[in-house]
C-alpha positions in Angstrom: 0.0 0.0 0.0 1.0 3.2 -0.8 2.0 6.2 1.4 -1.4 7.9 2.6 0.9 10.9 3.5 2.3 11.0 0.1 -1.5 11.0 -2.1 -2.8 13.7 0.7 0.1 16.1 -0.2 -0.5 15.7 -3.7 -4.5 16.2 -3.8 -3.8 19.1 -1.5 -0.8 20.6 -4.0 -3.6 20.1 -7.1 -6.5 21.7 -5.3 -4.7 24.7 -4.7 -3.0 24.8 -8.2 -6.5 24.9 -9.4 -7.9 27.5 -7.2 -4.9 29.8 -8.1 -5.8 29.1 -11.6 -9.2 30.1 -11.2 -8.4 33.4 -9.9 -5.8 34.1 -12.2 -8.2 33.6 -15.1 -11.2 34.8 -13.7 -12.2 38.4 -15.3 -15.2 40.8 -13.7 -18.0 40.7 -15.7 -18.2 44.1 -17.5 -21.1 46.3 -15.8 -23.0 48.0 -18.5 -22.5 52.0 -18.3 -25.2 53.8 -17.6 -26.3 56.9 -20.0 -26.8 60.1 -18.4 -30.4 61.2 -18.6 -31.1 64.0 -21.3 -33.1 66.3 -19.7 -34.6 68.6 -22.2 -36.1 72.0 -21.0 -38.4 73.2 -23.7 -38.2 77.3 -23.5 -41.0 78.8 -24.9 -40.0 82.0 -27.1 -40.8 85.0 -25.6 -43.8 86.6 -27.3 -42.7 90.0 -28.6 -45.0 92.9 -26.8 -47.4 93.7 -29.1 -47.9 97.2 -30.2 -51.1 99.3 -29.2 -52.4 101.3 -31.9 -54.0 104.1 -30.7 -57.2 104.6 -32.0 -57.3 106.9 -35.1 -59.6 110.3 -34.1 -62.5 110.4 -36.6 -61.4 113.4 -39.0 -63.7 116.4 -38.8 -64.9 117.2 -42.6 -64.5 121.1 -41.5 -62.7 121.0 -38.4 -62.9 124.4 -36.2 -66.3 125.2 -37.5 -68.7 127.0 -35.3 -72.5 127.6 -36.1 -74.3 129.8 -33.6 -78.1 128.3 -33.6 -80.6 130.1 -33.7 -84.7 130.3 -32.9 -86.6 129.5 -35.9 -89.2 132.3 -37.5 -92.3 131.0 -39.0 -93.9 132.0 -42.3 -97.2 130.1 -43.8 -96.6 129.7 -47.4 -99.2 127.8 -49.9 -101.8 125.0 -49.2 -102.7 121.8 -50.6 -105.7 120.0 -51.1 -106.1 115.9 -49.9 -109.5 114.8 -51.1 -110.6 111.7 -49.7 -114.1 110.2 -51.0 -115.1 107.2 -49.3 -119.0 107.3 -50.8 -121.0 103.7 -50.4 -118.2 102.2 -48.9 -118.9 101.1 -45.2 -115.4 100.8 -44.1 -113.0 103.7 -42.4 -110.4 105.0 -44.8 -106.8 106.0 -43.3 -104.2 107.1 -44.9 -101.3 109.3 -44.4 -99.3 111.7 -46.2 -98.2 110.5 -49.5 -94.3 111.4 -51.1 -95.7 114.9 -52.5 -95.3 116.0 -48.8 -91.9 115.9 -48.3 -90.2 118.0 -45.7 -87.8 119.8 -47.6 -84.4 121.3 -46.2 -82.3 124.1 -47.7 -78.5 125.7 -46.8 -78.0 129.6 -47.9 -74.5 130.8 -46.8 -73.5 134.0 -47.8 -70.6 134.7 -50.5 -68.2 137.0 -48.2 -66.8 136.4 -44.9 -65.6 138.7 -42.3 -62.6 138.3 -39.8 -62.3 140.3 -36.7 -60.3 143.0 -37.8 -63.3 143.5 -40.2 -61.7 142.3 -43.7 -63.7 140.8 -46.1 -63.0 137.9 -48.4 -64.5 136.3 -50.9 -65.5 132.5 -50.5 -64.3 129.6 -52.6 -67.1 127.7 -53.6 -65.0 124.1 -51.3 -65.3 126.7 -48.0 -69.4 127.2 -49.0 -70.2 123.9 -49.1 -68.5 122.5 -46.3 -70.1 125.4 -44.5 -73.2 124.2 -45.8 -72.5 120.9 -44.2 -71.9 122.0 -41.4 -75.1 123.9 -40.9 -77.4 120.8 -42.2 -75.6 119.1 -39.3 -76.3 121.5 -36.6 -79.9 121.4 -37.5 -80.3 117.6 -37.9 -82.5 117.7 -34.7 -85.3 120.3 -35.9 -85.1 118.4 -39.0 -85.8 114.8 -37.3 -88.6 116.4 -35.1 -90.1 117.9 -37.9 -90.0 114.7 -39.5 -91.6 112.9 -36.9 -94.7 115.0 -36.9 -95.0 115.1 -40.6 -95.0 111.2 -40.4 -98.1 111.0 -37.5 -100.6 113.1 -39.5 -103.5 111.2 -40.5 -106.3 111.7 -42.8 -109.7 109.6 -42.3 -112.4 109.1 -43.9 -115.3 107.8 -42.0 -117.9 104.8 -43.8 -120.0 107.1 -46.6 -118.3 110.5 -46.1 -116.9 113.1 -48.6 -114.0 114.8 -47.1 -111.3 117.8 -48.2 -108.4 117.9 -46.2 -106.6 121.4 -46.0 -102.5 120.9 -46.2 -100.4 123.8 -45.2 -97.2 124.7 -45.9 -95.0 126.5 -43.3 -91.5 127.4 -43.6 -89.3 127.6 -40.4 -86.2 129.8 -40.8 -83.1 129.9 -38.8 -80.5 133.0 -39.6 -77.5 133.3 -37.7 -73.9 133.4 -38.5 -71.1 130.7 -39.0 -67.1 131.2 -37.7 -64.6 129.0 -39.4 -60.6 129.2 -40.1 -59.1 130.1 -43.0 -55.1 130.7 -43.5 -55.3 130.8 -39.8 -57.9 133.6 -39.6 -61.2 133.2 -37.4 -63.8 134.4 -40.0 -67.5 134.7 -40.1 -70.5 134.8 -42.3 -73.9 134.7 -42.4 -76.2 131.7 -42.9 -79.8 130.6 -43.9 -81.1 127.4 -42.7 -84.8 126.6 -44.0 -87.6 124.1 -43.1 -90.1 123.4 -45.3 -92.8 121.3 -43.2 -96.0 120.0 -44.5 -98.9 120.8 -41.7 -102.7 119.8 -41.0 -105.0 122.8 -41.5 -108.7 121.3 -41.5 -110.9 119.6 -43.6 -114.1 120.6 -45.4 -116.8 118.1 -45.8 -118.6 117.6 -49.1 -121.2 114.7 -48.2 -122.1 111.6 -50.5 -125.7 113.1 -51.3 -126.1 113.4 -55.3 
């Protein structure tokens, strides 16, 4: 029989030949690198201030015109007849004012003007009619009231009646004067503003006998 001692020693010598080996040839697993995290910050541009228009002033046509009103003065001019025959018929005729009465507006400015140091010029036919403008403006309230009560007058007939109804004309007329700026003069000239308003003066009644 062999040595004991002897096969001991060797299996001990080739156990740790083989552990030396192993961590000899033994290499780390590599450890996969991590990325770095792309953070991305999304800016949002910067809207650029946006400007404010102001608004835009509404151009006068005749800018440092003045009209001084006036109080209107009344004249009664001609008449007009409305007959309305409503013979065998049974019914109530209305009716108002047909397109013949027309209120009817009119502008006179006078052909020289007059600064304050009392000269005189002539005016340009452009000056007169934005004068004239001007002055139909000022008066565009008498001229809607007027309208207004030209617009409520009725005529009736009642069932078999005959009637004449009396229309009478009457002209309101304003006069005053007018300052504007010229060549950076004040001047002023006269005006003529005119109404001509259709107006209910009676009725005569004819009757639906023969």
């Amino acid at each position: 029989m062999r040595n004991p001692s002897k096969w001991i020693c060797l299996w001990t010598l080739l156990i740790a030949v083989s552990i030396v080996d192993t961590a000899c040839n033994s290499q780390p697993s590599p450890v996969a690198k991590a990325e770095p995290t792309k953070t991305v910050r999304v800016v949002m541009p910067t809207a650029e201030p946006t400007a404010t228009l102001e608004p835009t002033p509404t151009a006068e046509p005749t800018p440092g015109i003045r009209v001084a009103l006036a109080e209107p003065v009344q004249h009664e001019l001609d008449s007009a007849e409305v007959h309305m025959r409503n013979c065998g018929v049974w019914t109530e005729w209305r009716e108002k004012l047909g397109s013949e009465f027309e209120i009817q507006s009119n502008v006179a400015i006078g052909p020289e003007a007059t600064s304050a140091t009392g000269a005189v010029v002539q005016l340009p036919e452009e000056i007169k009619a934005q004068l004239a403008a001007e002055v139909q403006s000022a008066y565009q309230q008498a001229y809607e009231a007027a309208k207004a009560k030209r617009d409520s007058i009725e005529l009736v007939a009642g069932p078999n009646t005959d009637y004449i109804y009396i229309i009478l004309w009457v002209e309101n007329t304003y006069s005053s004067t007018v300052a504007f700026q010229m060549d950076s003069i004040t001047y002023t000239v006269p005006y003529t503003y005119t109404l001509r308003v259709p107006k209910q003066a009676g009725f005569r009644e004819l009757g639906c006998s023969g």
